[in-house]
C-alpha positions in Angstrom: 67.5 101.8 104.4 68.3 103.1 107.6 71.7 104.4 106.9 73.8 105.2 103.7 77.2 105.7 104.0 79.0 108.2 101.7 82.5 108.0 100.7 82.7 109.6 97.5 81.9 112.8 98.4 80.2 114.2 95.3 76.8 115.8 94.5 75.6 112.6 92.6 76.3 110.5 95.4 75.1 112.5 98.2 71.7 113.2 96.6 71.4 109.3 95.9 72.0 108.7 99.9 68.7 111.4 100.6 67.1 110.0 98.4 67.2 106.2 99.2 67.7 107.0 103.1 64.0 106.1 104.9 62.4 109.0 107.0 64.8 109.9 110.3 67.7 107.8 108.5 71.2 109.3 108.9 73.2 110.1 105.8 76.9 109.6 106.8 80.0 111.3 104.6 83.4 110.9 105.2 84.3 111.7 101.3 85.1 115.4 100.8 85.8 115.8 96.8 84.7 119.2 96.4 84.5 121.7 99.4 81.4 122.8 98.2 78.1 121.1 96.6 74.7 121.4 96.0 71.8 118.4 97.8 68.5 118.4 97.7 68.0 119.8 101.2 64.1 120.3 100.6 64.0 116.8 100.6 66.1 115.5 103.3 64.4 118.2 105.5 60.8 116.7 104.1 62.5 113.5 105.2 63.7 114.5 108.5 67.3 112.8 107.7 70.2 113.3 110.3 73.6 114.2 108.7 76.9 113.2 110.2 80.5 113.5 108.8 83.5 112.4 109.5 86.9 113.1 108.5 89.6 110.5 108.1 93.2 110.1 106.6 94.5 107.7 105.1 96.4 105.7 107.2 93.4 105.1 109.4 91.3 103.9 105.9 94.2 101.6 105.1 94.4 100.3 109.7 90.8 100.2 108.9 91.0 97.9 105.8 93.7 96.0 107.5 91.2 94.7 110.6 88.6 93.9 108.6 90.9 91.7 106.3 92.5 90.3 109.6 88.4 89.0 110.5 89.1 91.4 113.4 86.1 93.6 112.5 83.0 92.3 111.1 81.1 94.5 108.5 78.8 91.7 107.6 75.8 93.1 109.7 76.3 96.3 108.2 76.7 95.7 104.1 73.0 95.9 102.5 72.6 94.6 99.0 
């Protein structure tokens, strides 16, 4: 997996994106549940894994939601199962 997208925002979570996330993958979080966590950052540093974060409120999540009910944006390519 190139890419794992957190939006939960908790230390379970997180670690599970390092840990799944190939070498040089990005781990992106836009959840922020606690201010303050603890990741395995041995391993993501071992793994060479690029960090970004965003911050949203919720009337963009629910405009977001919206266009991709509308078929307006397509998140096929990017859901992995």
């Amino acid at each position: 997996m190139t890419a794992f997208l957190d939006a939960a925002g908790v230390e379970a979570t997180i670690n599970t994106g390092i840990e799944v996330v190939r070498n040089g993958g990005t781990v992106l979080l836009v959840g922020m549940a606690s201010p303050k966590i603890n990741i395995e950052l041995k391993h993501a540093i071992a793994k060479e894994i690029k960090f970004l974060t965003s911050y949203m409120y919720t009337s963009e999540m629910k405009e977001g939601l919206d266009l991709i009910a509308q078929g307006k944006i397509d998140v096929k390519k990017i859901i992995n199962r």
